[in-house]
VOBA-1610 file (N, C-alpha, C; in pm, whole numbers, padded with zeros to 5 digits, always signed):
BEGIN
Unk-04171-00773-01789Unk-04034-00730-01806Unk-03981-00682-01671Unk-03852-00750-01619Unk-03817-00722-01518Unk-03700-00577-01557Unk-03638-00468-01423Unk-03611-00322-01431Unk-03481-00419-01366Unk-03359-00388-01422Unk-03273-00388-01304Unk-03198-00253-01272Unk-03194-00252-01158Unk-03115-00057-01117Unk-02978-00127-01119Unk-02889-00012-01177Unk-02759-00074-01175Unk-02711+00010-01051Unk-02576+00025-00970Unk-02549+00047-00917Unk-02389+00099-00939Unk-02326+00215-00874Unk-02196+00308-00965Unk-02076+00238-00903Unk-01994+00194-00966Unk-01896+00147-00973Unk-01806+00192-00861Unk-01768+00105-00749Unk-01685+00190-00670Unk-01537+00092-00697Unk-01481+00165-00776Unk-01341+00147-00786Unk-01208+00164-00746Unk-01105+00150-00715Unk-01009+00164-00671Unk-00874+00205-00776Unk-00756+00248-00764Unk-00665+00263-00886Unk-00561+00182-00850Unk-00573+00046-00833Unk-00452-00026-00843Unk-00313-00016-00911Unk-00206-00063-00899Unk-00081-00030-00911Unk-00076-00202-00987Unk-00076-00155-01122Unk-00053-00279-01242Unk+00076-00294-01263Unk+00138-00226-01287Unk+00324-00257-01302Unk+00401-00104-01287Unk+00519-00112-01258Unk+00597-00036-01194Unk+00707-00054-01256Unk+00751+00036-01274Unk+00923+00013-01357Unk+01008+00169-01319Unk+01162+00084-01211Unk+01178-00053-01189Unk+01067-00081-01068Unk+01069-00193-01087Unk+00970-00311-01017Unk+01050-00316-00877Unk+00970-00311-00760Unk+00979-00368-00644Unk+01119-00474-00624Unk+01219-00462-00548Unk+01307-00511-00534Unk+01401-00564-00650Unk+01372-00503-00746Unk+01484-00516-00854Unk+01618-00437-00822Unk+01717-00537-00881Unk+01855-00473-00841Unk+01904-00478-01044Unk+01924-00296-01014Unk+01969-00266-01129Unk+02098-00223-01182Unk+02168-00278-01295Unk+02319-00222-01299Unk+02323-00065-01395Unk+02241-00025-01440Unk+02186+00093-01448Unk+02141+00137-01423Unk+02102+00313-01340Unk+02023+00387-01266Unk+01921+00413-01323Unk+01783+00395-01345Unk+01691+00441-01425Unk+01703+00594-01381Unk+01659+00631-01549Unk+01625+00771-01555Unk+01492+00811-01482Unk+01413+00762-01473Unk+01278+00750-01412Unk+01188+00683-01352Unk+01059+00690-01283Unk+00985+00587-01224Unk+00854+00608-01341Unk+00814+00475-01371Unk+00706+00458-01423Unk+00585+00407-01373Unk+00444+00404-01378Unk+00389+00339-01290Unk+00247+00312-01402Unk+00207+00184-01388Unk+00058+00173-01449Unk-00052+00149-01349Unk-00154+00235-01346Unk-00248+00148-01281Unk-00386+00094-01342Unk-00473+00028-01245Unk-00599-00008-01320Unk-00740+00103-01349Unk-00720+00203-01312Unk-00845+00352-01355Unk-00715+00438-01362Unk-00821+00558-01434Unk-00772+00676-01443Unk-00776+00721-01295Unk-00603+00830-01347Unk-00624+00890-01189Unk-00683+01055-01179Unk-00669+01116-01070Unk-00658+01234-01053Unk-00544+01339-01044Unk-00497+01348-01140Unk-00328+01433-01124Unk-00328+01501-01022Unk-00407+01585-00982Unk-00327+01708-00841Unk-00374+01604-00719Unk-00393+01516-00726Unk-00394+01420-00552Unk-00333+01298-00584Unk-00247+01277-00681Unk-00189+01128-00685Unk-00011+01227-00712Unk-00008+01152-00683Unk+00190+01155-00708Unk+00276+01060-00630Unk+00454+01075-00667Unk+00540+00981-00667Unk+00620+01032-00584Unk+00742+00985-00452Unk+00844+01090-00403Unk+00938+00933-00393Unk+01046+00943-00463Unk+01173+00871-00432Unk+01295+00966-00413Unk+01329+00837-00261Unk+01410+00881-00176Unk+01534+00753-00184Unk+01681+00834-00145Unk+01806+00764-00081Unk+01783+00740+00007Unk+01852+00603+00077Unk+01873+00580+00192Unk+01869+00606+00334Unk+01919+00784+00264Unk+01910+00934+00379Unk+01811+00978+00400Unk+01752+00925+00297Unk+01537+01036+00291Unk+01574+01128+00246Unk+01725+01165+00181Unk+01649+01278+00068Unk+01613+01241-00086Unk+01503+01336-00107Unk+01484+01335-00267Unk+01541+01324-00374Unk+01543+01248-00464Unk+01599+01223-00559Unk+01513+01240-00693Unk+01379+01272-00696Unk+01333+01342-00826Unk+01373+01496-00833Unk+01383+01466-00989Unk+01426+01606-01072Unk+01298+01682-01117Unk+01177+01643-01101Unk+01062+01734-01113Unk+00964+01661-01036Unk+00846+01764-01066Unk+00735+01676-00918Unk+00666+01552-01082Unk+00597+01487-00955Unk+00511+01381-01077Unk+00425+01396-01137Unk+00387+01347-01261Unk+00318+01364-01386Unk+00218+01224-01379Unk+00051+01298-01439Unk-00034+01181-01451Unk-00062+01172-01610Unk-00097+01104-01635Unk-00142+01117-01780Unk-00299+00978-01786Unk-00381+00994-01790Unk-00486+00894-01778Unk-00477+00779-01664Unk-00384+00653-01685Unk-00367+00552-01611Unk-00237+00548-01563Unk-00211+00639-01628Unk-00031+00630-01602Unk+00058+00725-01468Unk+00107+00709-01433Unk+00222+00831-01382Unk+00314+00821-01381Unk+00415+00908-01347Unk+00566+00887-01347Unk+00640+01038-01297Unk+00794+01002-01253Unk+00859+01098-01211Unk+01004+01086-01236Unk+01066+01192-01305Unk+01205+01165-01333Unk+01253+01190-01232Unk+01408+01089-01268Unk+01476+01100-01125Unk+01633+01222-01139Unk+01706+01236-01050Unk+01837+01297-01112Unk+01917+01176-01115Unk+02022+01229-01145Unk+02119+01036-01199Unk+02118+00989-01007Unk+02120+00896-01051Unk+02142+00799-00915Unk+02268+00715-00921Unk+02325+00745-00814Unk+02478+00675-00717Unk+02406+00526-00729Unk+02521+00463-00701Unk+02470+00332-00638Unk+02431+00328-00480Unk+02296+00233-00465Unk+02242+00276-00327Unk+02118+00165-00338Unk+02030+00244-00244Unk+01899+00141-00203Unk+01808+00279-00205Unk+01654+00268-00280Unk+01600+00367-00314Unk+01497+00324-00263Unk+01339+00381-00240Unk+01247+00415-00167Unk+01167+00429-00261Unk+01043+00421-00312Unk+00948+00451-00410Unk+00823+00518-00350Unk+00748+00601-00302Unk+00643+00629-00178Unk+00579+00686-00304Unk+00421+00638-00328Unk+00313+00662-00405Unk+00177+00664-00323Unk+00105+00746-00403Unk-00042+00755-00367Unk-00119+00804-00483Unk-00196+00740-00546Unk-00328+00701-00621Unk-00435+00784-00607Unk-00531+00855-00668Unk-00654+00882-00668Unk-00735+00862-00722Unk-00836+00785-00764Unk-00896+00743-00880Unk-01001+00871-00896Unk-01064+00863-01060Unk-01135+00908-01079Unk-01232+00965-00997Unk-01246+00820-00921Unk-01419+00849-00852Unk-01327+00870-00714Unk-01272+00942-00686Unk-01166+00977-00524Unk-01171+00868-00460Unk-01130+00753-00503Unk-01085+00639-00381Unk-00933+00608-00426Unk-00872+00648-00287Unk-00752+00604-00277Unk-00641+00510-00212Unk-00593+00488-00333Unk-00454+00366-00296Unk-00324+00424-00264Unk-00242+00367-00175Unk-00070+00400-00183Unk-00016+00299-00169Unk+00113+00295-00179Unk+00240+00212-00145Unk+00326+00249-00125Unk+00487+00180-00111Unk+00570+00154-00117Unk+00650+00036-00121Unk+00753+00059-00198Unk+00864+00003-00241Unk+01024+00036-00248Unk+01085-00059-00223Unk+01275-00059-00248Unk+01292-00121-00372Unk+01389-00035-00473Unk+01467-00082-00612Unk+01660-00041-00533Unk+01754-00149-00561Unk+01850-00112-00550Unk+01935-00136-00705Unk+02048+00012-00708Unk+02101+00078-00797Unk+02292-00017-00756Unk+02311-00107-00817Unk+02397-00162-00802Unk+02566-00099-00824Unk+02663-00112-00757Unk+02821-00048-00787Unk+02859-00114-00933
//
């Protein structure tokens, strides 16, 4: 009988879908950013900051994790060009970020 040693999963928390999505032009301001990824994260080292045009902030509270998920409400949004700046922590502390532009149409 052969032993096999398994070896621990080094995972990453990919960014599965996003809403709104990366260069979507919307004729309504979303109330919020949504985000899925592929592991659970770590709430106090992952979060969301969207910005105007100007670089200032436009969330109405800091961001929320919930298992795979996160998200951050926004305050109403003007029409403009918005900024999405994220960072990921997975479970096992390996981390992802990004960014992205959604524009908020007149």
């Amino acid at each position: 009988m052969t032993a096999i040693a398994g070896t621990p999963a080094m995972a990453h928390a990919f960014l599965e879908i996003a809403a709104p999505r990366a260069g979507d032009n919307l004729k309504t301001p979303p109330a919020k950013v949504e985000m899925h990824f592929t592991e659970s994260l770590e709430g106090a080292f992952s979060g969301i900051a969207v910005t105007d045009e100007g670089g200032h902030d436009v969330t109405a509270a800091p961001s929320s994790t919930m298992g795979t998920e996160m998200e951050v409400a926004l305050k109403p949004l003007p029409p403009g060009r918005y900024r999405v700046t994220w960072h990921a922590v997975s479970i096992d502390t390996h981390r992802t970020d990004g960014k992205y532009n959604f524009l908020v149409l007149p």
